[in-house]
C-alpha positions as CSV (number, residue, x, y, z in Angstrom):
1,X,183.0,49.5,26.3
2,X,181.9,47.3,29.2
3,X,181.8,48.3,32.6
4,X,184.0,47.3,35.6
5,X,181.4,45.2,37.3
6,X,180.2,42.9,33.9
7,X,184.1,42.4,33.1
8,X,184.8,41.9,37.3
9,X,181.9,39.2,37.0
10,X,182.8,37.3,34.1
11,X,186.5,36.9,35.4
12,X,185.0,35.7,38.8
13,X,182.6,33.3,36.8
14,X,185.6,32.0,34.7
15,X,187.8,31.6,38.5
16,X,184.8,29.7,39.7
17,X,184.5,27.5,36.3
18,X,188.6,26.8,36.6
19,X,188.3,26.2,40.3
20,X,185.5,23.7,40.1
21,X,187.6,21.7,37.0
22,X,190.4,21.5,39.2
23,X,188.8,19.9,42.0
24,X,187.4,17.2,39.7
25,X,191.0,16.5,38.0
26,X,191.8,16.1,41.9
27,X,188.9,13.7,43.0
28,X,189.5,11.6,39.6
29,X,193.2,11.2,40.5
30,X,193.0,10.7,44.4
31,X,189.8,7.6,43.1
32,X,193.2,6.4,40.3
33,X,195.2,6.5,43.8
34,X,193.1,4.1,45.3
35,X,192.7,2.0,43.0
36,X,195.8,1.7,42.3
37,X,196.8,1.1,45.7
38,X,193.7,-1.6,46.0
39,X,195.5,-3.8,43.4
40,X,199.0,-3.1,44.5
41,X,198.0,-4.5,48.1
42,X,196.1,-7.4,46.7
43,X,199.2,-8.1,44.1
44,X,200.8,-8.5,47.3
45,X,198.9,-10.2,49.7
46,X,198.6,-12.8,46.9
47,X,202.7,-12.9,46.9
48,X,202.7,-13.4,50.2
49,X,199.7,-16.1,49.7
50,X,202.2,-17.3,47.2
51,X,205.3,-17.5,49.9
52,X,203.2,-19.7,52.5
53,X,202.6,-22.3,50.0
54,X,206.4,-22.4,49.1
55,X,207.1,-22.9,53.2
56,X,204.2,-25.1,53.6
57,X,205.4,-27.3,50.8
58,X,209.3,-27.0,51.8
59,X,210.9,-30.2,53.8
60,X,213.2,-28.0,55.1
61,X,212.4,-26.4,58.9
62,X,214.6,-23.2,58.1
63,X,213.5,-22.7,54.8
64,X,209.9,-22.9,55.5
65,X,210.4,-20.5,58.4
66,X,212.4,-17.9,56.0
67,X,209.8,-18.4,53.4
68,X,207.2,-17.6,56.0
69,X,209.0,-14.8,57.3
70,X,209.2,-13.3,54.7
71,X,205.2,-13.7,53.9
72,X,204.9,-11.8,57.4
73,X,206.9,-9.2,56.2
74,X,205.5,-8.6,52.2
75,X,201.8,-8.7,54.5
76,X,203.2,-6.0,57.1
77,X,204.9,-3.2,54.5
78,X,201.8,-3.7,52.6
79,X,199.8,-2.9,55.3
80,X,202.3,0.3,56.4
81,X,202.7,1.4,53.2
82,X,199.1,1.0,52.6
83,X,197.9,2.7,55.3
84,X,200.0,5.6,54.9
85,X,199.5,5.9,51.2
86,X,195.8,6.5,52.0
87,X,196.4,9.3,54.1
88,X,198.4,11.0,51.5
89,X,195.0,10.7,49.1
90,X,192.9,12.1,51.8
């Protein structure tokens, strides 16, 4: 029968083992986070790219200054939500 301390030490040993997977499960999903959130933000930065063209090509004054409105807006919550997205992955 094996003593308390070898049977205390390979349970410690296997905590450690379990312990040290689970922090790389968590580092290789907060680097899909980011990622994730690098295209999400560049998806829309390029919509709102996208939006300035429509306004700049518009003949219409309040058109144009919706379209680029809204382009100020898809550039701001992308920012916001960016920026507090990357605190959650901290």
């Amino acid at each position: 029968m094996a003593d308390k301390t070898t049977v205390s030490g390979e349970a410690e040993a296997a905590v450690e083992r379990i312990r040290a997977l689970n922090e790389q499960i968590l580092e290789f999903g907060r680097q899909a986070g980011a990622s994730f959130l690098e295209a999400y933000e560049a998806n829309l930065k390029s919509f709102a790219e996208y939006q300035d063209t429509l306004a700049d090509s518009s003949q219409v004054d309040w058109l144009a200054a919706i379209a680029r409105a809204q382009a100020n807006f898809t550039r701001e919550l992308s920012a916001a939500w960016g920026a507090s997205a990357r605190d959650l992955l901290k």
